[in-house]
MIDOSE-1310 file (N, C-alpha, C; in nm, 2 decimals, decimal comma, always signed):
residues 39
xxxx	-0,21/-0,39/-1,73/-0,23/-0,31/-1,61/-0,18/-0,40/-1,50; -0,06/-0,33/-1,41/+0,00/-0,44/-1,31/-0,11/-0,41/-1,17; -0,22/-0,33/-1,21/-0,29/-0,26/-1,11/-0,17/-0,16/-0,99; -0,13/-0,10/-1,03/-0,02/+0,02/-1,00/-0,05/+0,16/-0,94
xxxx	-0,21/+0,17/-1,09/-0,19/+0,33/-1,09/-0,33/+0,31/-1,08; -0,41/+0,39/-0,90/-0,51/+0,38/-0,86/-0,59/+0,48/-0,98; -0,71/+0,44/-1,03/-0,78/+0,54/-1,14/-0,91/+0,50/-1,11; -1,02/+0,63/-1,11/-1,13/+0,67/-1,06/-1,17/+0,74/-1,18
xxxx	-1,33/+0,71/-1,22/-1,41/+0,77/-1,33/-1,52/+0,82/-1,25; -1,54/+0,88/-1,17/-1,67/+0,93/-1,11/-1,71/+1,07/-1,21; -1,82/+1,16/-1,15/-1,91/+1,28/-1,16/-1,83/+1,35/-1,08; -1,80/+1,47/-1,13/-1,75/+1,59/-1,07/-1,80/+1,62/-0,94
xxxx	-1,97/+1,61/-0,93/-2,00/+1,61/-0,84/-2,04/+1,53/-0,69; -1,95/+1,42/-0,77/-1,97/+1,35/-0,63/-1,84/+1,34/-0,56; -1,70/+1,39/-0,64/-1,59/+1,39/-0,60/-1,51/+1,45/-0,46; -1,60/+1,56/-0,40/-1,51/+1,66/-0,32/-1,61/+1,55/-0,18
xxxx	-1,70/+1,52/-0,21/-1,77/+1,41/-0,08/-1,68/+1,30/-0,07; -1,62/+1,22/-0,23/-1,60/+1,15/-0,15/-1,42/+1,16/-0,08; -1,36/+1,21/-0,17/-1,21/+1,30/-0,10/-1,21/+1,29/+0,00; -1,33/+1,43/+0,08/-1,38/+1,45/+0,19/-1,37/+1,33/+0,32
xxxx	-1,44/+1,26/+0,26/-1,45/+1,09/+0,37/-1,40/+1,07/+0,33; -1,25/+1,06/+0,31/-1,11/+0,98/+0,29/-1,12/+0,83/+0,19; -1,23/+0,81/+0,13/-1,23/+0,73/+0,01/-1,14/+0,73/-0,12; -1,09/+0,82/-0,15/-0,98/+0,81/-0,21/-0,83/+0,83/-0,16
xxxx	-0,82/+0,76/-0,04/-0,70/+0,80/+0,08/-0,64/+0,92/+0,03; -0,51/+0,89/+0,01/-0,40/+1,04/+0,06/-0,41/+1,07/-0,12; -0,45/+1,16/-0,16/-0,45/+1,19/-0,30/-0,35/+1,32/-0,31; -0,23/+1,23/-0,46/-0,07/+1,28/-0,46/-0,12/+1,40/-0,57
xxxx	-0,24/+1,32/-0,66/-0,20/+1,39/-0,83/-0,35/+1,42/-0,85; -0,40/+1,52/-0,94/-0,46/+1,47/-1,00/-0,51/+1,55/-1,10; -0,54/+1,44/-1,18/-0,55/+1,58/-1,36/-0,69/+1,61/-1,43; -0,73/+1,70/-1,41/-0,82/+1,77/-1,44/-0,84/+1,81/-1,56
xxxx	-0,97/+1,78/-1,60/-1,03/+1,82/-1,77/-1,07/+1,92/-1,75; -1,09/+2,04/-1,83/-1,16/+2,12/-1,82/-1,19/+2,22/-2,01; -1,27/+2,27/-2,06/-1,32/+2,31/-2,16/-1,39/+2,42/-2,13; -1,33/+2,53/-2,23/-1,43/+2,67/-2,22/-1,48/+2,65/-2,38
xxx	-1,65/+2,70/-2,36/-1,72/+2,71/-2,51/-1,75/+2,83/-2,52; -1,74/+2,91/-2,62/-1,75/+3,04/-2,64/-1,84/+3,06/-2,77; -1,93/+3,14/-2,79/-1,99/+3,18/-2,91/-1,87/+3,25/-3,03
């Protein structure tokens, strides 16, 4: 890792706060997990 590619592991729910306060500066990309469970 040339340290290049800024990467963040947080809680879903602490993400849009910290966005919000510009702690993740200008954000270009970002990829989203997501899973539906169904009976």
């Amino acid at each position: 890792n040339n340290g290049e590619i800024a990467y963040n592991d947080i809680h879903l729910s602490q993400m849009a706060q910290e966005v919000r306060y510009g702690f993740m500066g200008k954000v270009n990309v970002a990829i989203i997990e997501a899973c539906e469970v169904t009976p």
